[in-house]
N, C-alpha and C positions, 0 to 999 in steps of 0.2 A: 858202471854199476847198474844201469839199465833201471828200472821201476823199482826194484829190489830198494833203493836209496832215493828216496826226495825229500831236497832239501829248501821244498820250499810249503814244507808242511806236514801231515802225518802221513803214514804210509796208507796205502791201500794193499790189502791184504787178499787177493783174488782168489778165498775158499771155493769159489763157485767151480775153478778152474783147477782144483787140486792144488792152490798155493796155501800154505799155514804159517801162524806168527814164528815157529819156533823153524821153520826151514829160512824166514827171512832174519833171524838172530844170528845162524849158523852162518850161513854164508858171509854178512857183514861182520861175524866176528872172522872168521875165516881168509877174509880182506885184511882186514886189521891185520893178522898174524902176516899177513904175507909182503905188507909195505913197512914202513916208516915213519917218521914225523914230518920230514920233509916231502913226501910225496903228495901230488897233488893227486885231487880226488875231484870227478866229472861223475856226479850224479844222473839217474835219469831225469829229473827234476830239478828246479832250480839254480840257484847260479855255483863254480866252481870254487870246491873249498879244499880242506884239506884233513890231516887223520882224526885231528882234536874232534872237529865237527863231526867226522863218521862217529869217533868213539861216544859222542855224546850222546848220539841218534838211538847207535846201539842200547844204550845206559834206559834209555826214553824208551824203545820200546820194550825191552827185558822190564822194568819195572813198572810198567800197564800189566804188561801180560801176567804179570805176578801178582797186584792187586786184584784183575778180573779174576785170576783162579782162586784166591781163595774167595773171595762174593760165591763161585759158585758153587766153594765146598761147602759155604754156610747155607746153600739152600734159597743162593737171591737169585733172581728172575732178570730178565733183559733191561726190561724197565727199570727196577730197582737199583742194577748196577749202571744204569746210565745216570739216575738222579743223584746215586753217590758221587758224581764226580768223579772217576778215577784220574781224569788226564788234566783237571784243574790247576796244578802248578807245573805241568806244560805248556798248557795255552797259550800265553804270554812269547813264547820260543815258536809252535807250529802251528799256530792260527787259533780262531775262537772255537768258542766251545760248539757250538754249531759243527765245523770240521770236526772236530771229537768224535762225533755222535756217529759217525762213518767206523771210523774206526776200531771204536768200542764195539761198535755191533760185529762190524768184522773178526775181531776180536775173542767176543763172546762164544761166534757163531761155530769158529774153529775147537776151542777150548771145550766145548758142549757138546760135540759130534763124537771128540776123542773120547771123552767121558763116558760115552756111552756107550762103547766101541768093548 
């Protein structure tokens, strides 16, 4: 799964490099489509798991990314969507909220450039 998948916390989202949240949904959804239950999954990160955990990851970031977009159809700012919490009852699963603040901005960064596109 290469970087695409870590499961040993949230993803990094490498806008800088032309990567975006919704190429890293497509593709691990795309994984999914193409194994099974029993198939064993090697993350680029973390220890090896299997479909349940990709589909979860998946679940995790599709519904970030869906929170940050509407913050930023209501007109909230970086900051603002950071203090909302969006990954708060993730944390507990991909680390503290601290990690979050990586992501969310990643996040953000990508969702805001399209926007304005």
């Amino acid at each position: 799964m290469g970087d695409v998948f870590n499961n040993s916390g949230y993803p990094f989202v490498d806008v800088g490099s032309g990567g975006d949240v919704d190429g890293l949904i497509r593709f691990c959804e795309q994984t999914l489509n193409a194994i099974d239950e029993d198939t064993i999954v090697i993350p680029g990160h973390g220890p090896v798991t299997n479909y349940e955990t990709l589909g979860n990851y998946v679940a995790m970031v599709r519904t970030v990314r869906d929170r940050i977009q509407a913050m930023i159809d209501q007109g909230l700012s970086l900051d603002d969507i950071s203090a909302a919490k969006p990954t708060a009852d993730f944390d507990p699963i991909y680390g503290p909220e601290a990690a979050s603040l990586g992501f969310v901005n990643r996040v953000y960064t990508d969702l805001s450039r399209k926007q304005q596109r």
